[in-house]
C-alpha positions in Angstrom: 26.1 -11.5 16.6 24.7 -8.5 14.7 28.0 -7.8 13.4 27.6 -11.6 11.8 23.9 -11.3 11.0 24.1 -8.2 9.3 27.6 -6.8 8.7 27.8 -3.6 10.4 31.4 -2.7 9.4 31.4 -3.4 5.6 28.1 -1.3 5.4 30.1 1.2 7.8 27.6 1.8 10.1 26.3 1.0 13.7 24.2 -0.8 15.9 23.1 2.9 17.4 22.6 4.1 14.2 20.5 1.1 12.8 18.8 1.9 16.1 17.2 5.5 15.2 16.6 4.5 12.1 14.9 1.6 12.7 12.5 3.9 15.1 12.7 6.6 12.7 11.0 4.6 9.8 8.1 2.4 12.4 7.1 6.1 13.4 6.9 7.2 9.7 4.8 3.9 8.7 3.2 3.5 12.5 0.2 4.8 11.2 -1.0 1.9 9.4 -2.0 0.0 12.3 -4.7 2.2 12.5 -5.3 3.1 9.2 -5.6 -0.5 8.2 -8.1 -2.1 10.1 -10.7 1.1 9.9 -10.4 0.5 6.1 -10.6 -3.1 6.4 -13.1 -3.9 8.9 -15.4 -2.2 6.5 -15.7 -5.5 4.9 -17.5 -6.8 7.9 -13.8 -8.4 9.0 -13.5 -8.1 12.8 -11.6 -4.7 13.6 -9.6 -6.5 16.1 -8.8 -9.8 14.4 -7.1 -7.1 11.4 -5.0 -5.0 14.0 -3.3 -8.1 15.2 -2.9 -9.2 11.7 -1.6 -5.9 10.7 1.1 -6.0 13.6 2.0 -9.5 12.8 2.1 -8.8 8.9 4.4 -6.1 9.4 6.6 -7.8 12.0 7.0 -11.2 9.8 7.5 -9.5 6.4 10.1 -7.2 8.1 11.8 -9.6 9.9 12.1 -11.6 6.2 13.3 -8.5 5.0 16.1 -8.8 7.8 17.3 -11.9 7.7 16.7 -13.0 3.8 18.1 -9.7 2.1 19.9 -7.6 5.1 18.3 -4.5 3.9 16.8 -1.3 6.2 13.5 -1.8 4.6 10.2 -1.7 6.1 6.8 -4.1 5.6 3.5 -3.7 5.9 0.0 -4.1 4.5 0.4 -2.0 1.7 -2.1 1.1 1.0 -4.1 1.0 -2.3 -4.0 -2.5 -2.1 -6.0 -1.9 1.0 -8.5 0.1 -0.5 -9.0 -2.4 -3.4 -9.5 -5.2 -1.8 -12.5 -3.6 0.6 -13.7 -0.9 -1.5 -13.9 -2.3 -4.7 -13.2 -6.7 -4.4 -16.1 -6.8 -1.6 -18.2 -3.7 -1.3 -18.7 -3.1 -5.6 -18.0 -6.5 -6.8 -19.8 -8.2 -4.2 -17.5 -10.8 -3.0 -16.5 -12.3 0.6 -13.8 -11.0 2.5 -13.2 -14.5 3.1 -12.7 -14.8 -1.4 -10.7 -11.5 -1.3 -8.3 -13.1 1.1 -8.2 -15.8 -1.4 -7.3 -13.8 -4.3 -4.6 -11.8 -1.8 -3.1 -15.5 -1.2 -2.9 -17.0 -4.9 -1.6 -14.1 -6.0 1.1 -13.7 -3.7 1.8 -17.6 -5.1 1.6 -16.2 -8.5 4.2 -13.5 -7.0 6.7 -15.5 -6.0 6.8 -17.7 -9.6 7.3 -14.8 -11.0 10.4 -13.4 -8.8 11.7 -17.3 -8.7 11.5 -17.6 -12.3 12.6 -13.9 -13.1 9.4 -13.5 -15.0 8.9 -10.4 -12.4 11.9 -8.4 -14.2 10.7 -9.5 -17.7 6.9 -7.7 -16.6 8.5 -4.4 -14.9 10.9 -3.8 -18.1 7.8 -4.4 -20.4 5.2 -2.1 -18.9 5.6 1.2 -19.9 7.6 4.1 -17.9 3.9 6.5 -18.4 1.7 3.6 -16.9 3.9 3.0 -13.9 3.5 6.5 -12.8 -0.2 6.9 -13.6 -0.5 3.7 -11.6 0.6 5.4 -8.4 -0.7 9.0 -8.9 -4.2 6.5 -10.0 -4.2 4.8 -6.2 -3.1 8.1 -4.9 -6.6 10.3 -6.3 -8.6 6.9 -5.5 -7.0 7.1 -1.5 -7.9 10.8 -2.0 -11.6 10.5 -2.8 -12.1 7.8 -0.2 -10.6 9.7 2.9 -12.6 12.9 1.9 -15.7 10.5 2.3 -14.5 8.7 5.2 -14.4 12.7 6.8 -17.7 13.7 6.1 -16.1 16.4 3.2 -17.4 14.9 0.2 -20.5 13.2 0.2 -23.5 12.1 -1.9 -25.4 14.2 -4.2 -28.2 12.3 -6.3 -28.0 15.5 -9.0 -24.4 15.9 -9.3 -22.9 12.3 -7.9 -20.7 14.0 -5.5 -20.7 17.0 -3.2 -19.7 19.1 -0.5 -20.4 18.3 3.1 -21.3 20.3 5.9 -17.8 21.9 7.0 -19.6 23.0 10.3 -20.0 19.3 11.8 -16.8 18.2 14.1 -15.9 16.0 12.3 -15.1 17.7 8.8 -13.3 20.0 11.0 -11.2 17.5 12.7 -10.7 15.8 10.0 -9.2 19.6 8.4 -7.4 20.3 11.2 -5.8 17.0 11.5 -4.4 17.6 7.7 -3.4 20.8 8.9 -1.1 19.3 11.6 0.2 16.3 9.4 1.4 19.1 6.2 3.1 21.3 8.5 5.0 18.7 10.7 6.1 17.1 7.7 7.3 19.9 5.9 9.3 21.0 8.9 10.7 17.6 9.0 9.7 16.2 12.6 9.9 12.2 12.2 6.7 10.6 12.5 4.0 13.5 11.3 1.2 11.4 10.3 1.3 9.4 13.2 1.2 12.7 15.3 -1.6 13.6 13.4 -3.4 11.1 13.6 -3.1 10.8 17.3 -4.1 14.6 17.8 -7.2 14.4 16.3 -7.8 11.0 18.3 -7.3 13.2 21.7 -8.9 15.9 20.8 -12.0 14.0 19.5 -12.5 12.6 22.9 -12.0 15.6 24.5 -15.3 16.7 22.6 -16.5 13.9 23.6 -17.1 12.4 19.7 -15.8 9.2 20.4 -14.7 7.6 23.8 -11.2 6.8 25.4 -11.0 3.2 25.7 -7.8 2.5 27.0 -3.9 1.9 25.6 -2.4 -1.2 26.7 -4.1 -4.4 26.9 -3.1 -8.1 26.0 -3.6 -8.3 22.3 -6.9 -9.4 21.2 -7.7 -12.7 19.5 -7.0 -13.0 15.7 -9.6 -15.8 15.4 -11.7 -14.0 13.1 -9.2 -13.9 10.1 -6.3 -16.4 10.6 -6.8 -19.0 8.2 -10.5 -17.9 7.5 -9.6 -17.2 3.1 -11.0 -19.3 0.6 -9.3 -20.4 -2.0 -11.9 -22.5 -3.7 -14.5 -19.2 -3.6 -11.4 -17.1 -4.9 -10.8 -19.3 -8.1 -14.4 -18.2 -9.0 -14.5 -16.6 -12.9 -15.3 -13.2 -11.9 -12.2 -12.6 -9.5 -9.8 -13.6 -11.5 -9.3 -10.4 -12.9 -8.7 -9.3 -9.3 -6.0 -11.8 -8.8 -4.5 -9.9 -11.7 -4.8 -6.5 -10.3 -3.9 -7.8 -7.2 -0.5 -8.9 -8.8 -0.1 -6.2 -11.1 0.0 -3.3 -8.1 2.1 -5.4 -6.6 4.8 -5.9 -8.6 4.7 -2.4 -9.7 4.6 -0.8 -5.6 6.8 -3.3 -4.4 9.8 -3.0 -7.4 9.4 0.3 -7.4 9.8 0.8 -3.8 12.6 -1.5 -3.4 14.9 -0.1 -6.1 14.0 3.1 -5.1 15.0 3.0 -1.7 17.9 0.7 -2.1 19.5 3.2 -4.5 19.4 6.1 -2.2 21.1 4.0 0.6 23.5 3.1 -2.5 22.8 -0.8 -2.0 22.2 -1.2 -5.7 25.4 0.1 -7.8 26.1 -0.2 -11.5 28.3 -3.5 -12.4 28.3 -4.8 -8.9 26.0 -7.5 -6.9 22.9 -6.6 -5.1 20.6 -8.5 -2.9 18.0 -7.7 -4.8 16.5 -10.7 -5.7 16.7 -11.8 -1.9 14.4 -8.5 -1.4 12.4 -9.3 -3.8 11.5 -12.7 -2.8 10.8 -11.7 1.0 8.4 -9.0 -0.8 6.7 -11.8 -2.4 6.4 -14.6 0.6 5.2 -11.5 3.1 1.9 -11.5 1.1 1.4 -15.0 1.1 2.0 -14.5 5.2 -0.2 -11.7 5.2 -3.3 -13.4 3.8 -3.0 -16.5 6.3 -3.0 -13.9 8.7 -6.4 -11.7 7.5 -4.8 -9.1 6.0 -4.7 -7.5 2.4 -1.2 -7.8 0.6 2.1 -6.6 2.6 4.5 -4.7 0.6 7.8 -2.5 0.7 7.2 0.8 2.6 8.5 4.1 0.6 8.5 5.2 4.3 11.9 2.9 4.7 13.7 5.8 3.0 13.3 8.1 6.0 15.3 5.3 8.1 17.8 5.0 5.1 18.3 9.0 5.6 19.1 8.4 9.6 21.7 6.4 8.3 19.9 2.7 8.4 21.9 0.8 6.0 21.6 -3.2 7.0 18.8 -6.0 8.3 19.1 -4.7 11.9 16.8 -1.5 10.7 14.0 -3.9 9.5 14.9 -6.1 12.6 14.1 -2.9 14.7 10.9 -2.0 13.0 9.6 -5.4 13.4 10.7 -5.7 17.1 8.3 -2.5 17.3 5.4 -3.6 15.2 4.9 -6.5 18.0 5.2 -3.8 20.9 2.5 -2.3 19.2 0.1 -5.3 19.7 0.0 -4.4 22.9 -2.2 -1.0 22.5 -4.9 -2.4 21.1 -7.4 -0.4 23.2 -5.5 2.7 21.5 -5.9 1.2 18.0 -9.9 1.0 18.3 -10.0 4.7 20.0 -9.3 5.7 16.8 -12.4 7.5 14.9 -12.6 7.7 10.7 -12.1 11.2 10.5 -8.7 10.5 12.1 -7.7 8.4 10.0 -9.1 10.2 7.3 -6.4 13.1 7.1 -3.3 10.5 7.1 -5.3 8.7 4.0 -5.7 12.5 1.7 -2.2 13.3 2.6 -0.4 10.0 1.7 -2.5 10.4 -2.0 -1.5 13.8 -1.9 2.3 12.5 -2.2 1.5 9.9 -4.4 0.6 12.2 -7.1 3.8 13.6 -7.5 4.4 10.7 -9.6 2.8 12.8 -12.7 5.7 14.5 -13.2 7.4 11.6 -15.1 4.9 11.4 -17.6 5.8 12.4 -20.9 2.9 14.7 -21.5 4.5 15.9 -24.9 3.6 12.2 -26.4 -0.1 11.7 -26.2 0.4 8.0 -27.1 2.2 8.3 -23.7 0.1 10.8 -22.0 -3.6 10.0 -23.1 -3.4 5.9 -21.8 -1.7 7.8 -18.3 -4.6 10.6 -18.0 -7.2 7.5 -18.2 -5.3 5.3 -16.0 -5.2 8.3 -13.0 -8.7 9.0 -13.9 -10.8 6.2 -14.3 -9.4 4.8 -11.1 -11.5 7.2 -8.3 -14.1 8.0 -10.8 -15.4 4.3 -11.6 -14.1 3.4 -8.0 -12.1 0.7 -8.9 -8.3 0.5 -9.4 -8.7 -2.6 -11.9 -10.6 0.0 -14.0 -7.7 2.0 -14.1 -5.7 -0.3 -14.9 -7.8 -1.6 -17.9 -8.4 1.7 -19.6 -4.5 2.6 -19.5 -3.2 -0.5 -20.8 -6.2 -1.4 -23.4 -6.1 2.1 -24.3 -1.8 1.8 -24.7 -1.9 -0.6 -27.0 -4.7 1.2 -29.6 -2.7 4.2 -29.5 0.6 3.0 -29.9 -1.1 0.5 -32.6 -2.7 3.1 -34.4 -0.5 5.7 -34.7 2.3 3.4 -36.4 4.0 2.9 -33.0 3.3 -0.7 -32.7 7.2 -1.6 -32.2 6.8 0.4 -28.9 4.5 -2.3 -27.6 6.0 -4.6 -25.2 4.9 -8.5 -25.3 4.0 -7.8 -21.5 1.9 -4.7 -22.0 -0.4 -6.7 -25.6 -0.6 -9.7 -22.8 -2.0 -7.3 -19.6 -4.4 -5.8 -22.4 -5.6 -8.7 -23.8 -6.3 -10.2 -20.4 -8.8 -7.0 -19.5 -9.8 -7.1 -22.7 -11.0 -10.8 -22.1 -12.3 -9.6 -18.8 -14.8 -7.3 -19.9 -15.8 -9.2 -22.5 -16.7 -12.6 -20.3 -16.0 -11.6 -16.9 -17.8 -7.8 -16.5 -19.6 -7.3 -12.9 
């Protein structure tokens, strides 16, 4: 059957192989199911309603990711997107969970028009190479600033906005040492590092006494709360459609990117010959739609996948595996709300820590390049808002280039994004 399903033998692996890494990439990405809901629920969404929705998310997008396009890629609720949606949609804009749900849905809609259609490659070739990567190393310093909150590191400081915390409290220092632990383990290549770290701190935290053991295995709790509980309606409202479009703007970018990515270093995309990319592409697209029934922010591609794809995962039956162990996982729900912030906290600065490698393929010699990137990264955890970023480095693309006689270099795609922020803070500013 798996031979059939997923052919084995033409991909010359094996069903033991697809095995490891298939447990190899859920311990890499594991951590979301904790990292998720404490980000989540600080929307005033039920903590428990979003782990079940984050186990189910995962499992349905990767199980697409199986059957549709029979490649070793993981799914999840996506990070970044995460962070935008409760940080920024509902805690600076103001609006419902229940609206930003909304938004997640319609554009996931908009998302699969636009793979269906083939619109989707049309965007990704039009955007520029400098504003991809400021994108990511953008959501990476806003993920950054936001864990060093959540641990009590950085705080508030009415003369100077920001400041440092007391690094004598236990949590700082747990939150430290828990950084400590994830750095090293990765860099001595042990498979699941931010899982392990986050899981240390958890234990040693209640040894302390800071939080309380509550359990590991239970029957999952009920996802009442969130399944089915978006609204659509509220989400068409004036003032979010500019969040649909960030919404589907990350998306596209994180998703593609992720997909090509890791598809090319398991050599399932090769020059002149047929890929099942588009297949890929499309499961990308419905697992958000999923997602947002569910009560969860947008699912996406895991770069996490390509530690599977270097245990040798090279077919469906990898994603098969990973989903197969994102439903285990519903079972240690207990576990899942043991978990304090400053936990978390570590896996959050060291995931933005590796997204800001991404500034390397900038080219910083070409300010009309460089200057729209350095305000994309920037504005992003300094205005708190990833749609910020996104509107100074693509308003501030198209002036340059315009400006400086390089108007040929501007793609239809990138005047269109521009335009559209333009339009938003001129009618649609919070």
């Amino acid at each position: 059957m798996f031979e059939r399903l997923f052919k084995l033998t033409e991909h010359n692996t094996t069903i033991r192989t697809e095995l490891i890494a298939g447990l190899t990439t859920f311990l890499t990405m594991s951590y979301i199911i904790f990292v998720n809901p404490d980000i989540l629920s600080t929307t005033g969404m039920d903590r428990d309603a979003i782990f079940v929705a984050t186990c189910l998310a995962a499992a349905l997008g990767s199980i697409v990711m199986a059957l549709v396009a029979n490649w070793p890629i993981g799914m999840a609720p996506g990070m970044g997107l995460n962070a935008f949606f409760a940080f920024t949609v509902v805690a600076a804009l103001g609006f419902t969970w229940q609206q930003a749900l909304g938004a997640v849905f319609i554009s996931g809609l908009i998302f699969v028009f636009l793979t269906v259609t083939g619109i989707r490659s049309w965007l990704i070739q039009g955007i520029p190479h400098s504003l991809r990567s400021a994108i990511a190393t953008g959501i990476g310093l806003f993920l950054g600033i936001i864990a060093l909150k959540n641990a009590g590191i950085v705080v508030d400081n009415p003369a100077t906005l920001v400041g440092l915390g007391s690094l004598k409290e236990t949590g700082p220092l747990l939150a430290i040492f828990g950084f400590f632990v994830i750095a090293v383990l990765d860099a001595l290549r042990v498979r699941g590092a931010i899982l392990i770290g986050i899981l240390a701190v958890t234990v040693l935290s209640w040894i302390t006494g800071v939080s309380q053991f509550q359990g590991i295995v239970s029957m999952p709790p009920s996802m009442a709360p969130t399944f089915l509980q978006l609204d659509i309606v509220g989400a068409l409202h004036g003032g979010l459609i500019h969040v649909i479009l960030v919404f589907v703007l990350v998306e596209v970018f994180d998703a593609t990117g992720t997909l090509i990515g890791v598809a090319k270093r398991a050599n399932l995309i090769q020059e002149g010959k047929p890929s099942r990319l588009g297949r890929a592409l499309l499961a990308d697209s419905t697992a958000i739609v999923a997602g947002s029934l569910m009560g969860t922010s947008s699912t996406t591609a895991y770069v996490e996948s390509a530690s599977g794809v270097q245990a040798g995962g090279r077919t469906g039956l990898t994603a098969l595996v990973i989903a197969v162990l994102f439903l285990a996982s519903l079972f240690i729900s207990p576990l899942a709300g043991s978990v304090p912030t400053y936990a978390t906290a570590p896996a959050l600065l060291y995931v933005a820590g590796l997204m800001m490698r991404e500034l390397t393929e900038v080219d910083w010699e070409d300010l009309t390049e460089a200057a729209p990137a350095a305000l994309t990264a920037l504005a992003m955890p300094f205005t708190y808002s990833i749609a910020n970023g996104l509107a100074f480095g693509f308003i501030s693309y198209v002036i340059l280039k315009a400006c400086t006689g390089k108007w040929r270099a501007i793609h239809p795609a990138t005047l269109i994004v521009a335009a559209l922020f333009v339009i938003r803070f001129a009618f649609f500013a919070e």
